[in-house]
C-alpha positions as CSV (number, residue, x, y, z in Angstrom):
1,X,-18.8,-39.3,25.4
2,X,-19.2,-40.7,28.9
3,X,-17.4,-38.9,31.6
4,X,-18.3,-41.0,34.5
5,X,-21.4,-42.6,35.6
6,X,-22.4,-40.0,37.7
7,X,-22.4,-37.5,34.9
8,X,-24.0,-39.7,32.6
9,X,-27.1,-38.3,30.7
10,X,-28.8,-41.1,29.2
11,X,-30.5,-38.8,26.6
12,X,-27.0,-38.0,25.2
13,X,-25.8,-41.5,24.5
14,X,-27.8,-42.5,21.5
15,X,-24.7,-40.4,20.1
16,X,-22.6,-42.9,20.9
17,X,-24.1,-45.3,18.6
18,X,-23.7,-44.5,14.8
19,X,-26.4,-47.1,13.0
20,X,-29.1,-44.7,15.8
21,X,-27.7,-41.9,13.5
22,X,-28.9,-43.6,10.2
23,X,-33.0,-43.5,9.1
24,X,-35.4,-46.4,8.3
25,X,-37.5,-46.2,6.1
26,X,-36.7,-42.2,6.2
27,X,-37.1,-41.9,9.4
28,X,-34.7,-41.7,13.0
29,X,-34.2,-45.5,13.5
30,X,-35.9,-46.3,17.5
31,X,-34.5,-49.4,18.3
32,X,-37.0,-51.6,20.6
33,X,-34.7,-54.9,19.7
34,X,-31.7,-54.8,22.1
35,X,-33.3,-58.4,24.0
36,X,-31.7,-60.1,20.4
37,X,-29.3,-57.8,19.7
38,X,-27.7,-54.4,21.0
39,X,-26.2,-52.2,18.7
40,X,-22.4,-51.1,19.0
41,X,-21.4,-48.3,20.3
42,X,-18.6,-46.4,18.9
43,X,-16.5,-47.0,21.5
44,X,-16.6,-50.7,20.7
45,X,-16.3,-50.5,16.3
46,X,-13.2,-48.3,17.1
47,X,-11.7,-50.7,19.5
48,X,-12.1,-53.8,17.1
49,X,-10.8,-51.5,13.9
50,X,-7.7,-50.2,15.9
51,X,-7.0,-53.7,16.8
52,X,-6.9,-55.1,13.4
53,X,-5.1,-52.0,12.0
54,X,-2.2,-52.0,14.5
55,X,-2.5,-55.0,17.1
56,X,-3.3,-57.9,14.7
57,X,-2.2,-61.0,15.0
58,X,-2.3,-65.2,16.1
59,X,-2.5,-65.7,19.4
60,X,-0.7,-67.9,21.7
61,X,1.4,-69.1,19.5
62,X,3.9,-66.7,18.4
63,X,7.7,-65.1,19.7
64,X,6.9,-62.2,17.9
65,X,6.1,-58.8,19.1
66,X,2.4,-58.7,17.3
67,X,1.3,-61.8,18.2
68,X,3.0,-61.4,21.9
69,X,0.2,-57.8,22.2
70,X,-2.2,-59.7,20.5
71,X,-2.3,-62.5,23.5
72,X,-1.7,-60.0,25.9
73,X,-5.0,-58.1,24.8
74,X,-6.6,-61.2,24.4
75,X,-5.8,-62.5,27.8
76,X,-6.4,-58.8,29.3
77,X,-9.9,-59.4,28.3
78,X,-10.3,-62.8,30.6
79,X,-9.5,-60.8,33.3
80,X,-11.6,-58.1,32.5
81,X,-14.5,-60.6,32.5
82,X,-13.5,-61.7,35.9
83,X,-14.0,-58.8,37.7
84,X,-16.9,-58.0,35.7
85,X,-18.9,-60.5,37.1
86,X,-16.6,-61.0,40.3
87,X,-15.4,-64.4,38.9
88,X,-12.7,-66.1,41.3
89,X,-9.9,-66.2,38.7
90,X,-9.5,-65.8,35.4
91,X,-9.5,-69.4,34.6
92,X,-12.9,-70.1,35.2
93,X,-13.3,-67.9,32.5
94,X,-14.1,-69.3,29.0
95,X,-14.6,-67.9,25.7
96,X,-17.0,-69.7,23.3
97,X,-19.4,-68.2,20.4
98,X,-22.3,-67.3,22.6
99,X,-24.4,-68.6,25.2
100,X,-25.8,-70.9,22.8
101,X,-21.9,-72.8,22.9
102,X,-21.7,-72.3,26.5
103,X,-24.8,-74.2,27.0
104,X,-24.0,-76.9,25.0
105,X,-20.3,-77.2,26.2
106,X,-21.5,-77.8,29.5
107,X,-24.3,-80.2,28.0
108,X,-21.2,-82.3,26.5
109,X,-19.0,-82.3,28.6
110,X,-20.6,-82.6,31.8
111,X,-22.8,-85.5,30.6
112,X,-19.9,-88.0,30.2
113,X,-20.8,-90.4,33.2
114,X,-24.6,-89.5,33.0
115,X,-26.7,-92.8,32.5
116,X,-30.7,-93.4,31.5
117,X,-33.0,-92.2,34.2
118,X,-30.5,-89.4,35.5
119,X,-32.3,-85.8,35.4
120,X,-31.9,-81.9,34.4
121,X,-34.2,-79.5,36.2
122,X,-35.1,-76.7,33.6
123,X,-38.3,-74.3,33.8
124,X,-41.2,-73.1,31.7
125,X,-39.7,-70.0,30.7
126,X,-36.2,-71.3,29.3
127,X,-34.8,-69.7,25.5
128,X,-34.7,-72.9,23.2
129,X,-31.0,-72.6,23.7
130,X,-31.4,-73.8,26.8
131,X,-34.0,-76.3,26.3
132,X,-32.5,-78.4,23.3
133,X,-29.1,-79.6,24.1
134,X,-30.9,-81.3,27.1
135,X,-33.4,-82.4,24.8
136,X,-30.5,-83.9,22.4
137,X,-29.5,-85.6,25.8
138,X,-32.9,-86.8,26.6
139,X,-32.9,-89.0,23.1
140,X,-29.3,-89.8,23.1
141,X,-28.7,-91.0,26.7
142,X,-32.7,-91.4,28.1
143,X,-32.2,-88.7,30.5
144,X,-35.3,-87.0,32.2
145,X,-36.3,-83.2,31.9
146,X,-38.0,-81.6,35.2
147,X,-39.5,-78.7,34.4
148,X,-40.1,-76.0,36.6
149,X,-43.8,-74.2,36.2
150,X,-44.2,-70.6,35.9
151,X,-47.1,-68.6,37.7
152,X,-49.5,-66.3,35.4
153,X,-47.6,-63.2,36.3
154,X,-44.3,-64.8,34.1
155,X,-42.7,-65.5,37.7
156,X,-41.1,-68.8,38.5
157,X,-42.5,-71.1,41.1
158,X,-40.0,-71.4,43.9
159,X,-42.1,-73.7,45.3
160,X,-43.0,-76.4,43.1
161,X,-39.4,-75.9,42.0
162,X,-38.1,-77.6,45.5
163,X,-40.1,-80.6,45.3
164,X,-38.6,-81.4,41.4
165,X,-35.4,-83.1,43.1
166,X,-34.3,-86.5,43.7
167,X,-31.3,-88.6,43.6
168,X,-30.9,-88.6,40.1
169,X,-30.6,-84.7,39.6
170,X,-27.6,-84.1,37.6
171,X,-27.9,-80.5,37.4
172,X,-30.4,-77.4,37.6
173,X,-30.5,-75.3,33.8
174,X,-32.5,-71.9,34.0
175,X,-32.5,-68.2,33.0
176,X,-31.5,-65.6,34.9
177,X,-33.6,-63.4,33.2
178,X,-36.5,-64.9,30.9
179,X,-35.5,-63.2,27.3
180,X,-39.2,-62.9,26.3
181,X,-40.7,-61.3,29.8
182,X,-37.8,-59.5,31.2
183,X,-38.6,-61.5,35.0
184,X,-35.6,-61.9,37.0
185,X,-35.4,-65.3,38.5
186,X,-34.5,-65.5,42.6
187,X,-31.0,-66.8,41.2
188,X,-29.4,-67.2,44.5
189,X,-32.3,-68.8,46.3
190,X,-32.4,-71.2,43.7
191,X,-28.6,-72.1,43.8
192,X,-28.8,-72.3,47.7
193,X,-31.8,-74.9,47.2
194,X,-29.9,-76.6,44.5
195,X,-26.3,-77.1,46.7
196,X,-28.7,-78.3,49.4
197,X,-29.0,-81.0,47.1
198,X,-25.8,-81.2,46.1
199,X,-26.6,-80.4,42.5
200,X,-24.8,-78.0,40.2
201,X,-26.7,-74.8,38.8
202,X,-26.5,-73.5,35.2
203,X,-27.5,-69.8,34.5
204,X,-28.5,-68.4,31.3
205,X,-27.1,-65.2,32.0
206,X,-27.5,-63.7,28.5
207,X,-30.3,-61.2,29.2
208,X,-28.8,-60.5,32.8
209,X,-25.7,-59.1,31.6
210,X,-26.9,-55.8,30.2
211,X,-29.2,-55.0,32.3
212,X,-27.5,-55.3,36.0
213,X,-24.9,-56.4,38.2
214,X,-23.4,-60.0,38.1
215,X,-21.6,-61.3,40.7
216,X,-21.0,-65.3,40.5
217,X,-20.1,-65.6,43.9
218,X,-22.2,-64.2,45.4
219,X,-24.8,-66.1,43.6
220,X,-22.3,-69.3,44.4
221,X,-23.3,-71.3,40.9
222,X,-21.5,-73.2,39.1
223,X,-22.1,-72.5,35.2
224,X,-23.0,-68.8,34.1
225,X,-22.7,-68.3,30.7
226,X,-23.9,-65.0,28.4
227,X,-23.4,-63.4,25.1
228,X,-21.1,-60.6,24.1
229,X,-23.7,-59.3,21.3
230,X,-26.4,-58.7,23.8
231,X,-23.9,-56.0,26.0
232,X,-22.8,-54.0,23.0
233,X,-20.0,-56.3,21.9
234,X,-19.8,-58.1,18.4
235,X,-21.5,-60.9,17.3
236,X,-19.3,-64.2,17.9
237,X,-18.1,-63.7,21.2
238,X,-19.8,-64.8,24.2
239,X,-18.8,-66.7,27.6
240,X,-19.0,-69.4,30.2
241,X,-17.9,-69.0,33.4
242,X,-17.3,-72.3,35.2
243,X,-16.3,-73.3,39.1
244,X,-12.5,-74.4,38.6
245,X,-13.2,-77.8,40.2
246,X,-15.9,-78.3,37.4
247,X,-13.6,-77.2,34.7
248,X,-10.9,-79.4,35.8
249,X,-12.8,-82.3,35.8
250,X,-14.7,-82.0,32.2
251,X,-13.4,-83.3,29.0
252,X,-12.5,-81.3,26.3
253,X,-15.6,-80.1,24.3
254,X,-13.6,-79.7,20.9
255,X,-9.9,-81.2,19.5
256,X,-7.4,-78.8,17.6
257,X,-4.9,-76.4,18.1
258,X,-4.1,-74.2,21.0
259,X,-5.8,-76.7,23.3
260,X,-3.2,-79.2,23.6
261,X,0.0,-80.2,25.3
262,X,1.7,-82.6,23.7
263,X,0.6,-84.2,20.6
264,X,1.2,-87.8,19.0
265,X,-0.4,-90.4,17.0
266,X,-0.5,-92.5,19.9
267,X,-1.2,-89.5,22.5
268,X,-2.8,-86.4,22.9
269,X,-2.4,-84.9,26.4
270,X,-4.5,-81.3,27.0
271,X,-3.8,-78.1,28.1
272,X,-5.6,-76.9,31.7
273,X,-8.8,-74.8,31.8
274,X,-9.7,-73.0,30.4
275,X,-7.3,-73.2,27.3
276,X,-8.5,-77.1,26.9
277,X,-11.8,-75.6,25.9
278,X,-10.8,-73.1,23.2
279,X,-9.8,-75.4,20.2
280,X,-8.6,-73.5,17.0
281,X,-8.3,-69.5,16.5
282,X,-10.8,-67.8,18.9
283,X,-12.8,-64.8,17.6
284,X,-9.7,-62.2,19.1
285,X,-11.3,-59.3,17.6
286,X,-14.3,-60.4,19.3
287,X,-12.8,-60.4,22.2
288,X,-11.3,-57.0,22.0
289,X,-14.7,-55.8,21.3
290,X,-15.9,-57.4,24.1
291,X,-13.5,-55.7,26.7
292,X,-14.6,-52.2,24.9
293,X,-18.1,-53.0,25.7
294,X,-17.2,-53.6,29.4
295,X,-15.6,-50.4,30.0
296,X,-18.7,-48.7,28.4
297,X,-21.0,-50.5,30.6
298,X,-18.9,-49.7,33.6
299,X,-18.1,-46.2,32.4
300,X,-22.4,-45.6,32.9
301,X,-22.4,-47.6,35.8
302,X,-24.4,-51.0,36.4
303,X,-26.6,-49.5,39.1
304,X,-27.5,-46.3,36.8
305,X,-28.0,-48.6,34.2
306,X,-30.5,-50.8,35.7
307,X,-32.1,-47.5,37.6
308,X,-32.6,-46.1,34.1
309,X,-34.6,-48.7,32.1
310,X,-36.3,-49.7,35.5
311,X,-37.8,-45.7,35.0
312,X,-38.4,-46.4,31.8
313,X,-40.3,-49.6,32.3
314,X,-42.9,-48.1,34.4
315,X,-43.3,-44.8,31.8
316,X,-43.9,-47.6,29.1
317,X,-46.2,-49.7,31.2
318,X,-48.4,-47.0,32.4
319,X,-48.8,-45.7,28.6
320,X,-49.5,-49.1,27.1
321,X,-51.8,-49.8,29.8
322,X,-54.0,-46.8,28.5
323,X,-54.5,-48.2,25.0
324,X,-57.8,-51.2,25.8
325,X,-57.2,-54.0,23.9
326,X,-53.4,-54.4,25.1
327,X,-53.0,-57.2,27.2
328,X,-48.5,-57.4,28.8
329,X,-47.8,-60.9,29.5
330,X,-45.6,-61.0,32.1
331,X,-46.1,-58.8,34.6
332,X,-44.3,-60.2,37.5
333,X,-41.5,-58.1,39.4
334,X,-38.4,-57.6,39.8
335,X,-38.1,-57.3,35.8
336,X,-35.9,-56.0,33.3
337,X,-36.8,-53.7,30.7
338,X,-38.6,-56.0,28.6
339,X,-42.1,-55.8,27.7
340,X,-44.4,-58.3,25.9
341,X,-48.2,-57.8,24.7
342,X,-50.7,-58.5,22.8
343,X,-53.3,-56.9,21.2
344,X,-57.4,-57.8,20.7
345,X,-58.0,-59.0,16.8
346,X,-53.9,-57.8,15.6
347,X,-52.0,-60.1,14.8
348,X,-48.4,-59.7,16.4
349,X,-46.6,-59.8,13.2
350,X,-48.9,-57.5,11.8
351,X,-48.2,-54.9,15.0
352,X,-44.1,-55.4,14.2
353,X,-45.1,-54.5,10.3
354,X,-46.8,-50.8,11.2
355,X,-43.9,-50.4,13.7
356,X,-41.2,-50.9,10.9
357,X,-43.1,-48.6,8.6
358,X,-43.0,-45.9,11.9
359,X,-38.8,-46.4,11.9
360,X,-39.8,-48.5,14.8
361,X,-37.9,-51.9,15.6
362,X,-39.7,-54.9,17.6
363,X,-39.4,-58.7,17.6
364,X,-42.9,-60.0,17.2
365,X,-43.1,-64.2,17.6
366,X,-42.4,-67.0,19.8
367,X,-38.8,-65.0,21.3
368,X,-37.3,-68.9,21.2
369,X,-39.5,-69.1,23.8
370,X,-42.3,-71.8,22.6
371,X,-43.2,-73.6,25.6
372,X,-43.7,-70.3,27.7
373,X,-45.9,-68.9,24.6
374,X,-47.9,-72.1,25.2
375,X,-48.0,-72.1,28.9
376,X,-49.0,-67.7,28.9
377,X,-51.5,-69.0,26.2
378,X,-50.4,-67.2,23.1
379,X,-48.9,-67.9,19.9
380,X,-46.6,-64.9,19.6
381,X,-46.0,-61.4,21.8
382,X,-44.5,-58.2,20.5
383,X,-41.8,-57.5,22.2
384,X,-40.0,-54.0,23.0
385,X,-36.5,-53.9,24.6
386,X,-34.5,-51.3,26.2
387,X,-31.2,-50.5,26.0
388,X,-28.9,-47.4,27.6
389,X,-29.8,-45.7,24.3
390,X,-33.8,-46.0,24.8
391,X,-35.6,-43.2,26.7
392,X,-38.7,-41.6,26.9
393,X,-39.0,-40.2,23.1
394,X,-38.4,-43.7,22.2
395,X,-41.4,-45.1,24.2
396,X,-43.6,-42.2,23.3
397,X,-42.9,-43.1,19.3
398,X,-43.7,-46.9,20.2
399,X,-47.3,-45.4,21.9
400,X,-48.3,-43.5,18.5
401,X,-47.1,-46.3,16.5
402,X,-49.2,-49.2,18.5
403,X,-52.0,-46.2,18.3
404,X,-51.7,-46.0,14.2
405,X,-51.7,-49.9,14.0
406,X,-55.3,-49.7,16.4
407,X,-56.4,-47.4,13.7
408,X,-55.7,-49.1,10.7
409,X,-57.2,-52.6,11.7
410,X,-60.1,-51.3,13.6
């Protein structure tokens, strides 16, 4: 139970999440995964079951009491958002499926007066979620892809990145956080280098979110969009924040209900942001979730949170470093608490087997990262990620697992 964040022990809060409770394979589950996935807290399952049990209903579109809570709670939640990552007003706050949606919605509908030749500056580290809808564009419309490069240390190179511009830039695309090396990109240097161009800047905040303190104005761009499944919320929830001037001007990225003003079979007239963006029944419970999940990230404390897993990144570090045929990729700083490797003559996959067979969870592959495997020359990495719930005995167990899989293919 979390008092406050300056009472939180970080030890005690694995309690808080009940599949950490459960055993693989008989033994204590140690969850290195939380970069594809977090687990839930019980704080969260409880707010989504309460809501269905006693709060459910339609939204937006009923005079009855139920429904009337249900938008209330629903709407609550925007707003939550907005001060969670210090948005202007609650209607630049969109909810879609995931950053994957938020991506795409911007791809769409931003795109509408784009023409052959026009450009998107993305980088070398971008998740294929933010590499394919401006690929899609590319084939459908002849648009150009600029990519940023990335050093050998996983960071991204400011520097070549200023010269990518012209006066067909339509917009800058990249990570705040690269997903498979944990680097945090210089976010608001690179917006302040975009504006000075007078192009628009996309975040893909989905790793950022977790890990530390958001704040969109600050950073001054224009798109930010992340994941509620990544923070502790459920799967199928996620959002895009967008300047109101952009939102204003977009099209609509789906037709149906809720979205709409008026309706005819000779005219369709649309609601304002964000509502003209959320066609058909939204994931409420989602939602609900989500808001859960922000007062237990709050409740710990951004700061202590990123504090914690930046002390447990350089316990982890130091110990893998001691084991000789580990290689990390990616070791520039600032990072979050993300580490990829290799290992001499062991196959990646084969590393994420032993692990599994240890209780241990780890994403061994490409990360939806293929072009920054190919650019860090590799194939695949294992990856571990932390979470509020990871500490040291967690990172000790992944040492004598990687130690057992050196063993058994020496």
């Amino acid at each position: 139970m979390i008092a406050n964040s300056m009472q939180v022990n970080f030890s005690q809060l694995r309690a808080d999440f009940p599949l950490l409770q459960k055993t693989n394979r008989n033994k204590p589950v140690i969850f290195f995964d939380s970069a594809a996935s977090a687990q839930k807290p019980r704080q969260v399952l409880e707010a989504v079951n309460h809501f269905y049990q006693h709060d459910y209903a339609n939204i937006h579109r009923g005079i009855y009491e139920l429904s009337e809570r249900a938008s209330l709670l629903y709407e609550n939640t925007r707003e939550k958002v907005r001060q969670f990552i210090h948005a202007k007003e609650a209607g630049e706050i969109v909810f879609v499926r995931g950053t994957t949606e938020a991506i795409n919605l911007v791809a769409n509908c931003l795109s509408q007066d784009w023409q052959a030749g026009d450009e998107v500056i993305l980088s070398e580290m971008e998740h294929h979620a933010n590499i394919v809808p401006w690929y899609l564009l590319k084939t459908k419309l002849g648009i150009a892809l600029k990519i940023i490069p990335v050093r050998d240390d996983g960071s991204i190179d400011t520097d070549a990145y200023q010269t990518l511009f012209s006066a067909r830039t339509k917009l800058v695309a990249i990570s705040h956080v690269s997903n498979a090396l944990g680097t945090i990109n210089p976010v608001k240097e690179m917006t302040e280098i975009a504006h000075a161009h007078d192009v628009p800047v996309l975040f893909d905040g989905a790793q950022a979110v977790p890990h530390l303190a958001v704040d969109v104005q600050a950073i001054d761009c224009d798109f930010y969009a992340f994941s509620g499944h990544k923070m502790y919320a459920p799967t199928g929830i996620g959002v895009l924040y967008g300047k109101k001037a952009y939102l204003d001007l977009m099209p609509p990225y789906q037709g149906g209900g809720d979205m709409i003003e008026s309706v005819s079979f000779s005219k369709v007239t649309f609601a304002k942001a964000p509502h003209k963006f959320e066609a058909g029944t939204p994931d409420i419970a989602g939602a609900i979730g989500l808001s859960a999940a922000i007062d237990y990230l709050q409740a710990i404390g951004m700061d202590e949170i990123f504090a914690h897993e930046q002390q447990l990144l350089s316990y982890a570090e130091a110990a893998l470093l001691t084991i000789p045929t580990l290689k990390i990729i990616g070791t520039a700083k600032p990072k979050v608490g993300v580490i990829s490797f290799t290992m001499d003559g062991i196959h990646p996959h084969d590393i994420g087997t032993v692990l599994d067979h240890e209780g241990i969870a780890v994403r061994a592959g490409h990360h939806c990262a293929m072009p920054l495997m190919e650019r860090m020359g590799v194939a695949a990495t294992v990856r571990a990620s932390f979470a509020v719930y990871t500490d040291e005995q967690d990172v000790d167990a992944l040492i004598k697992g990687i130690q057992l899989a050196v063993r058994i293919f020496s």
